[in-house]
C-alpha positions in Angstrom: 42.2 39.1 140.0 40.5 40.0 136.6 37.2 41.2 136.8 35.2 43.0 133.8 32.0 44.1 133.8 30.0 45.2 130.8 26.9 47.8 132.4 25.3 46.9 128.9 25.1 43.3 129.0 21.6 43.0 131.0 23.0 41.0 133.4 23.3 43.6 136.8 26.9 44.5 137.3 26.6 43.6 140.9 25.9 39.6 139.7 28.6 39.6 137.1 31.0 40.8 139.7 29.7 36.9 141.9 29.6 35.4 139.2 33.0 36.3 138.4 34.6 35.7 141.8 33.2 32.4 142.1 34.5 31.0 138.5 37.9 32.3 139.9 37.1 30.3 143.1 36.2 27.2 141.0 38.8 27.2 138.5 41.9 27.6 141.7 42.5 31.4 140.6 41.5 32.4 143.8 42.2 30.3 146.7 40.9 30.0 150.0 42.8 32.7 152.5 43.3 34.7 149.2 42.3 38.7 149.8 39.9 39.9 147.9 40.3 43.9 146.5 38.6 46.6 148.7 35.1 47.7 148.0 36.7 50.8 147.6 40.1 49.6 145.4 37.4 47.8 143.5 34.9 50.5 143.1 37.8 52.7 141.7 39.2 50.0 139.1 35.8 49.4 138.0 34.1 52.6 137.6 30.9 51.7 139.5 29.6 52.5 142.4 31.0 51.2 145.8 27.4 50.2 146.9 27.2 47.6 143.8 30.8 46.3 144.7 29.3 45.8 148.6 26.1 44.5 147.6 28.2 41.8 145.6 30.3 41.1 148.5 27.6 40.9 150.9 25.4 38.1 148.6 28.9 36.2 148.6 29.7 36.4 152.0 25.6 34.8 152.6 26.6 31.9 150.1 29.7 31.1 152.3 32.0 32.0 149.4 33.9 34.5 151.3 34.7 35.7 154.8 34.4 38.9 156.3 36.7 40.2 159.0 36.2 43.4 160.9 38.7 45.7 159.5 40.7 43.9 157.3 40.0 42.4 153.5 37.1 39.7 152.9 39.0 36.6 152.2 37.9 33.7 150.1 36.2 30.7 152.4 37.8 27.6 152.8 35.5 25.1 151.8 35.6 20.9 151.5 36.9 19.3 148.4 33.3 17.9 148.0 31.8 21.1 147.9 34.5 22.5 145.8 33.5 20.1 143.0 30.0 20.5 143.4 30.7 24.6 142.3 33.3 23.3 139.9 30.4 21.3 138.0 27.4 24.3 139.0 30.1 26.8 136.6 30.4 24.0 134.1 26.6 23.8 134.0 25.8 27.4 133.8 28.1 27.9 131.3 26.8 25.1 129.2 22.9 26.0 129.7 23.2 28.5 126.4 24.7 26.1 124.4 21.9 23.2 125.1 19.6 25.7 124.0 21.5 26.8 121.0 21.7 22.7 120.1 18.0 22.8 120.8 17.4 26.1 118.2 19.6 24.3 115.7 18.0 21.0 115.6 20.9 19.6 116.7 20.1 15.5 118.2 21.7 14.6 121.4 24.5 12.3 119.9 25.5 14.9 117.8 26.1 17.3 120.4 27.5 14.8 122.3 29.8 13.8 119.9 31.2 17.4 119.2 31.2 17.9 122.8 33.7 14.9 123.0 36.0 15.5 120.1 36.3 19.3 121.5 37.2 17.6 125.3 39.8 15.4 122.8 41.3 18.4 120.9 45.0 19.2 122.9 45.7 21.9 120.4 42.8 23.8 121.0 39.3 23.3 121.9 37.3 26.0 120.9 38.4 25.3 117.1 36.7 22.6 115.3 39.5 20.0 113.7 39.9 20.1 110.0 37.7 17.2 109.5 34.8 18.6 110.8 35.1 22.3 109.3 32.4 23.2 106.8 32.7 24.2 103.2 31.1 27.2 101.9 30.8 27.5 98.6 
């Protein structure tokens, strides 16, 4: 499991580490019965405190995103393919929250948007490269 934190983002390390662990949940990285590191290994790999890394693990383990068994690892929850797709669509949302605002800022319409959105979803080769008939010129 790859986590990164960045202590400089504004975002407190503790949340990044959730945030984290649920987009592997979400995106089938993690899987339910999977292990999750010790708050110690963790700690350790990280370079922050073991009290953030248990703080994290605590929040999860109130949301229902992972289980805690005396003496042994947390493991990931298994959870209904309903609710599974509900978190699938709460990362896609949360991840596309800055970029309706940046749309917003720009003065971009909503067809627009929508229409980039689409031919990105479209793109096999790659989607986070606009095709050649869309690139800009600069002079």
């Amino acid at each position: 499991m790859l986590i990164v934190v960045d202590p400089h983002s504004g975002v407190p390390v503790y949340r990044q580490l959730m945030d984290q662990v649920k987009f592997h949940i979400a995106s089938g990285l993690l899987k339910p019965g999977d292990e999750l590191p010790s708050t110690r290994a963790l700690s350790s790999e990280l370079g922050v405190n073991p009290m953030t890394i248990s703080k994290a693990y605590s929040y999860l383990e109130k949301e229902n995103v992972v289980e805690r068994r005396p003496g042994r690892p947390l493991v990931v929850k298994a959870l209904d393919s309903g609710l599974v797709r509900s978190r699938r669509l709460d990362r896609l949302r949360e991840s596309l929250a800055a970029t309706v605002t940046m749309a917003r800022q720009l003065g971009i319409d909503d067809k627009t948007a929508l229409e980039i959105f689409r031919q990105m979803l479209a793109d096999t080769s790659d989607g986070l490269r606009p095709r050649r008939d869309e690139e800009e010129t600069h002079p």
